[in-house]
N, C-alpha and C positions, 0 to 999 in steps of 0.2 A: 504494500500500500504506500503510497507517493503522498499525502497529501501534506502540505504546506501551509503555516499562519500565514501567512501573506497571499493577494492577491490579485491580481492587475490592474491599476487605479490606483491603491492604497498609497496611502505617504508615509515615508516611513523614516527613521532617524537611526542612522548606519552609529553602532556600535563600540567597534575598533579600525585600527587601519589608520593608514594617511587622511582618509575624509572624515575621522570620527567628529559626532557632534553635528555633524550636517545634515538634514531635511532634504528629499524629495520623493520625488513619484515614482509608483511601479512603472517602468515599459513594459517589461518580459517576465515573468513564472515559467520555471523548468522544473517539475514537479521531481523529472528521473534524475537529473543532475542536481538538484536542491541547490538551484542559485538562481539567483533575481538580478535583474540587470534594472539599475534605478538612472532615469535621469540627469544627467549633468555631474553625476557625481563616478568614481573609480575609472579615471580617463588616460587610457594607456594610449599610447603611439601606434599606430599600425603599418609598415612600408607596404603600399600597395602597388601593384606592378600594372601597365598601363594593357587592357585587355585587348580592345578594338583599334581600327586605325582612327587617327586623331585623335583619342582617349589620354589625358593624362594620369602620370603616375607622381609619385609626389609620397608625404609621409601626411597622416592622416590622422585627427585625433577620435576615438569613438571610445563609447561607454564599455566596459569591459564587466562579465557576470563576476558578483560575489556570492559565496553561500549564502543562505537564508538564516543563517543563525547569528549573520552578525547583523542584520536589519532588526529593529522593533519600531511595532505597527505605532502611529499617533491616530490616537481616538477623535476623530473629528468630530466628536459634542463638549469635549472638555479640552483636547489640545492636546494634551499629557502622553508621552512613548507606554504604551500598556501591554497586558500580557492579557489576548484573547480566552475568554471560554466560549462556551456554546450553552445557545438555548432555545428548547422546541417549542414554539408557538403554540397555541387553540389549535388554530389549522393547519400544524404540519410542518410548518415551514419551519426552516434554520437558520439563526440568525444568532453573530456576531456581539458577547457582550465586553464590558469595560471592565478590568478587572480591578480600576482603582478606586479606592477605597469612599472617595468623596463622588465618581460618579454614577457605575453602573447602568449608565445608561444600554439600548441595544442598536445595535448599527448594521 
C-alpha cells in the first residue's frame, strides 16, 4: 500500500535540507517513490542537451523530488505545519483532520 499524507495542491513546509523553513505547493505525488516535488522550492541544475534542430541546450534550473517525510502539511483553517488524521463523515466520505490542539478543524 502507497499511500501518502500529502496530496496534490496541498502546501506544505519542507522540514530539513537546504530549503528548510520554507512554504509551498504540491506539483507532483509519487505514491511508489514516496517523494513530492513542491514548487519553487529543492532547485537542482539540470545540463540538458539540445534534442531537435534549432532547439537549444543550455543548463537548466527545475524543481527536483524530495521524500515525503521531510514535507509537513499546513492546515489551511488555522495556518499551523500539522500532522493529519482521518475522519468518516455521516455519509461516507473521508476527510482530512487538524491534528492541533487549538484547531481540529476538517479539511
Amino acid at each position: 500500500m502507497n499511500n501518502l499524507h500529502v496530496k496534490t495542491g496541498d502546501t506544505v513546509v519542507i522540514l530539513s535540507g537546504k530549503d528548510k523553513g520554507k512554504q509551498g505547493k504540491v506539483l507532483e505525488v509519487s505514491p511508489k517513490e514516496k517523494k513530492v516535488i513542491v514548487e519553487g522550492l529543492n532547485i537542482a541544475t539540470k545540463h540538458v542537451k539540445p534534442r531537435a534542430m534549432g532547439q537549444k541546450g543550455g543548463i537548466v534550473k527545475c524543481e527536483a523530488p524530495l521524500y515525503a517525510s521531510k514535507v509537513m502539511v499546513v492546515c489551511p483553517k488555522c495556518g499551523k505545519p500539522t500532522r493529519t488524521g482521518h475522519k468518516i463523515e455521516a455519509d461516507g466520505t473521508k476527510s482530512r483532520v487538524c491534528k492541533n490542539a487549538d484547531c481540529g478543524k476538517t479539511y
